[in-house]
Each structure stands twice: as C-alpha cells, then as structure tokens.
C-alpha positions as CSV (number, residue, x, y, z in Angstrom):
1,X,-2.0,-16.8,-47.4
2,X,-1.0,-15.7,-44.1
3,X,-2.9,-16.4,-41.0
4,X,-4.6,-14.0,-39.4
5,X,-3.4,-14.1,-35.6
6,X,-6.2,-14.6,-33.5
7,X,-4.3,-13.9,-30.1
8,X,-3.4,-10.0,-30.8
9,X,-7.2,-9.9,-31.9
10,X,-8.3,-11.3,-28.6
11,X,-5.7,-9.2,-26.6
12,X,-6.9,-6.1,-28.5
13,X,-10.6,-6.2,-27.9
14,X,-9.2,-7.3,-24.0
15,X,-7.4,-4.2,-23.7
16,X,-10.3,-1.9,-25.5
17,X,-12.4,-3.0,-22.5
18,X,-9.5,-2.3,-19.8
19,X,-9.0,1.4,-21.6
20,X,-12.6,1.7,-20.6
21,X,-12.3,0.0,-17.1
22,X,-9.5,2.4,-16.3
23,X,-10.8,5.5,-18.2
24,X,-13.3,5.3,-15.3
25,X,-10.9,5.1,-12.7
26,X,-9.1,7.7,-14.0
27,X,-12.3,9.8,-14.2
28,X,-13.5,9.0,-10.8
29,X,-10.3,9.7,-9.3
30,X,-10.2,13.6,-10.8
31,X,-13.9,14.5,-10.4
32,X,-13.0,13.6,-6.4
33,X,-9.5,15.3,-6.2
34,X,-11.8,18.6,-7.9
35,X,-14.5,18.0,-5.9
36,X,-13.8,17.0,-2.5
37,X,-13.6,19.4,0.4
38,X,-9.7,19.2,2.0
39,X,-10.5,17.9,4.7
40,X,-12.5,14.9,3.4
41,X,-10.1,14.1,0.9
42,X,-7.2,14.7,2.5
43,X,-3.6,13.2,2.7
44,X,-2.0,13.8,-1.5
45,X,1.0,15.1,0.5
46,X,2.3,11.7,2.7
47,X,2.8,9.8,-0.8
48,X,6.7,10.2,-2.1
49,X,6.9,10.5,-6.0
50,X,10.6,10.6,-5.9
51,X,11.0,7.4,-4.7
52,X,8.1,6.0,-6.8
53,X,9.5,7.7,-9.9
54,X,12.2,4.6,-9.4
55,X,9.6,2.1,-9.5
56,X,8.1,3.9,-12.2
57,X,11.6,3.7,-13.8
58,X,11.9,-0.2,-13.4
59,X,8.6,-0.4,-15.3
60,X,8.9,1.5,-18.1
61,X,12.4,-0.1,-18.7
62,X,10.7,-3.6,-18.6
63,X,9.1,-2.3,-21.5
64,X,12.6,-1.8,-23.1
65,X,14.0,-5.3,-22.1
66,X,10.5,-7.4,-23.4
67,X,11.0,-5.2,-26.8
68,X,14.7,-6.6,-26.9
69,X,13.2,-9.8,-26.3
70,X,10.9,-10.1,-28.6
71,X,14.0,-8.9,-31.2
72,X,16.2,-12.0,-29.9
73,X,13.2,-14.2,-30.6
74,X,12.6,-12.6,-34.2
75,X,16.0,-14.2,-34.7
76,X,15.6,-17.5,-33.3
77,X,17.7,-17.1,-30.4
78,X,15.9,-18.5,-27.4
79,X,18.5,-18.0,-24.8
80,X,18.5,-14.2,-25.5
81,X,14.8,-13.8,-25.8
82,X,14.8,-16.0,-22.3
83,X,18.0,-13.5,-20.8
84,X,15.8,-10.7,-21.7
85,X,12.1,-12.2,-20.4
86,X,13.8,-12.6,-17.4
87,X,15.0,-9.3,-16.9
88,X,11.4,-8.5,-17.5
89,X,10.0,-10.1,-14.9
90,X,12.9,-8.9,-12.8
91,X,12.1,-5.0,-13.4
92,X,8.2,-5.7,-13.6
93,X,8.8,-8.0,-9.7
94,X,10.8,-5.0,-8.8
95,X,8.3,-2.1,-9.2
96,X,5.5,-4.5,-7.1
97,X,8.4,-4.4,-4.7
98,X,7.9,-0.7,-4.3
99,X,4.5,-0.6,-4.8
100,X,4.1,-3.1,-1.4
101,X,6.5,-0.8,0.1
102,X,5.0,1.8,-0.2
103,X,1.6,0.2,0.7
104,X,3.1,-1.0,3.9
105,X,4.2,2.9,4.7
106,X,0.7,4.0,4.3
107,X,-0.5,1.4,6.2
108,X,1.7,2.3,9.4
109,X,0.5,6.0,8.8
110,X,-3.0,4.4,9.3
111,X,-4.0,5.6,5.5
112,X,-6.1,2.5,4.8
113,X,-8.9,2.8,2.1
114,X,-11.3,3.3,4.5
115,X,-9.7,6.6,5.8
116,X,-10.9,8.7,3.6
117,X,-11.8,9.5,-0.1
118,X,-7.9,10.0,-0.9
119,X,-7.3,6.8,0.7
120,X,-10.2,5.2,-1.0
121,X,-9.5,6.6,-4.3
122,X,-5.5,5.9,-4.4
123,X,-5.7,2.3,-3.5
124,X,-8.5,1.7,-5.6
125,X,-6.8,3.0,-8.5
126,X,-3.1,2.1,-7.7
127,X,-4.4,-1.2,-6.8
128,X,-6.6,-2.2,-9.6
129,X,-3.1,-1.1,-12.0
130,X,-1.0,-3.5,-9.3
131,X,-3.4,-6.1,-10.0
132,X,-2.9,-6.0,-13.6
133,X,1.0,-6.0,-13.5
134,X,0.9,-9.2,-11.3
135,X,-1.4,-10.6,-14.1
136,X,1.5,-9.6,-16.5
137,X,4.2,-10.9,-14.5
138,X,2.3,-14.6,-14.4
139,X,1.9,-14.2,-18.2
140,X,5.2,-13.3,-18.6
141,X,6.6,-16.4,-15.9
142,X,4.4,-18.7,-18.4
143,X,6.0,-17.6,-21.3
144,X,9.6,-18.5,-19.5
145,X,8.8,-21.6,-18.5
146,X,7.9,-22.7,-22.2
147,X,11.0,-21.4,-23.4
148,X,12.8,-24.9,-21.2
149,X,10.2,-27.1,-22.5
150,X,12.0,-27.3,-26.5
151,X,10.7,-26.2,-30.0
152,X,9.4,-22.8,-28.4
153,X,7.9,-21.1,-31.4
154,X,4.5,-21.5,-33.6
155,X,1.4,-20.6,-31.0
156,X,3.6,-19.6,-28.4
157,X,5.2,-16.9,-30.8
158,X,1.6,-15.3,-31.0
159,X,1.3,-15.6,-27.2
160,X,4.3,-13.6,-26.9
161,X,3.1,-10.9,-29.3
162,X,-0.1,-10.8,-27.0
163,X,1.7,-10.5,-24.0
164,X,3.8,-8.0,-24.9
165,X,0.7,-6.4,-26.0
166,X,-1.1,-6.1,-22.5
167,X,2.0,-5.5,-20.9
168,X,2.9,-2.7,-22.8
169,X,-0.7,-1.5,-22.5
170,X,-0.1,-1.8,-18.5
171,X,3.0,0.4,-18.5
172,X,1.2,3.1,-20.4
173,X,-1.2,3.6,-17.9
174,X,0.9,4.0,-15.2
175,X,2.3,6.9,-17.1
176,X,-1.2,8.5,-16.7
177,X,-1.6,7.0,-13.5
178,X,2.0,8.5,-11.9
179,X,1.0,11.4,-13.3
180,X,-2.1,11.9,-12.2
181,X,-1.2,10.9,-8.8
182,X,1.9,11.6,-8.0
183,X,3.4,14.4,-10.0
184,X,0.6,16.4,-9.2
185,X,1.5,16.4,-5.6
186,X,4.4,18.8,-6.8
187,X,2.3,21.2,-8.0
C-alpha cells in the first residue's frame, strides 16, 4: 500500500489559504486603481515593465530549471538535481535582485508607501509576493544543503515535491501580479 504523502497535503491546504491571502490583494489593488481619483492615486507611469519583464523572465524560468530538477532526482542523480536547484536559487536570487532595484529607484523618486494609494498599494502587493519568494529561496537553500549531507532521498523526496509545489504556486502569481501591475501601464 502506498503512503499517502502528508507534505503535498500540508503544502496544499498552505497554498489554498495564500490563494485567498493574495485573492485579496489582488482585489484591493483593482477596486483602488478603478476607484481612486488621479491625483490620489497617482504615479502607474514611473514603474518600468520592460525591465521587470527580465526579472519576470528569470522567475518563470526557475520554474523550468526546479522541473528539471526534480527529473534528475526521479532518476537518482543527485549532482544533476543539485546543478539544477542551484540554478534555481540563482534565477529566483536574481529576480529579488531586480525587485530591490527597482525598490531602491522608487525610493530615490521619493515613491515610498506612504506617498500615496499607488505607492501604498504596489509595495504592499509586490512586497508581500517578494516576501514569499525569499521564503522559497530559504526552502529551496535547505533543500541544497541536504543534498551534501549523503542518502538524500526518503522524507526529503516529499519535501522537494512540496517545495516545488509553493514555489511554483509563487511564480503563478506573479504572472497575475506583472500583469496586473505592470502590463497595464501600457495600456
């Protein structure tokens, strides 16, 4: 009889309650774009989505290299699942990279939270999502230092599917987030 793994279970019913966490977010971030007079709200146009759009790149492709992963693990090759958690955490390290960068551009612009409902709104939101990818990478970081203790496999095989779980589940909401955010400055 197969077990039934109890980590995915757990990371399931943890994600169900950040789909709702988020869903508000979300929400609260569109009813004040709609709502908001111009001038209260404010400042959309100083964020870049081009140069985000890379960020956004490095993050959906650390998607690809934690699926390839995963694949080299399925076959009992440590080193490759290892090469490719690594590149992981490189891509995932690399879109917080832009994300402070483009933090510390705002910040010189004097958009700070407390500026204005935009302000409030986009750091809230992108922040809370930059939050979660941190968690991921540290999750992910755990995962690699197990791999150079031996014997990597058994509980730390379910841990893996869990992880990739929530980080997957991170990735998808930045699509919605980018979106949201920034390709609707284009239009």
């Amino acid at each position: 009889m197969k077990r039934f793994n109890t980590a995915k279970l757990a990371m399931a019913m943890f994600i169900g309650s950040e789909v709702v966490f988020f869903g508000f977010l979300i929400a609260s971030f569109i009813y004040y774009r709609a709502n908001a007079a111009p001038a209260v709200y404010g400042n959309a146009n100083v964020l870049d989505p081009a140069r985000t759009l890379i960020f956004t790149f490095c993050l959906l492709s650390s998607s690809g290299t934690l699926w390839l992963a995963e694949r080299r693990l399925a076959a009992a090759h440590t080193a490759g699942f290892r090469s490719w958690l690594i590149a992981t955490i490189v891509l995932g390290a690399a879109f917080i990279g832009g994300q402070a960068w483009e933090y510390i551009g705002l910040v010189s612009k004097l958009i700070v939270p407390g500026r204005n409902l935009f302000a409030a709104s986009f750091f809230t939101l992108t922040g809370f999502h930059g939050f979660h990818v941190c968690c991921g990478l540290i999750s992910l970081g755990v995962l690699l230092l197990l791999t150079f203790r031996g014997n990597f496999g058994g509980r730390e095989i379910s841990g893996v599917g869990a992880v990739s779980m929530y980080w997957h589940f991170v990735d998808a909401v930045w699509i919605a987030i980018y979106s949201l955010v920034y390709l609707t400055v284009w239009l």
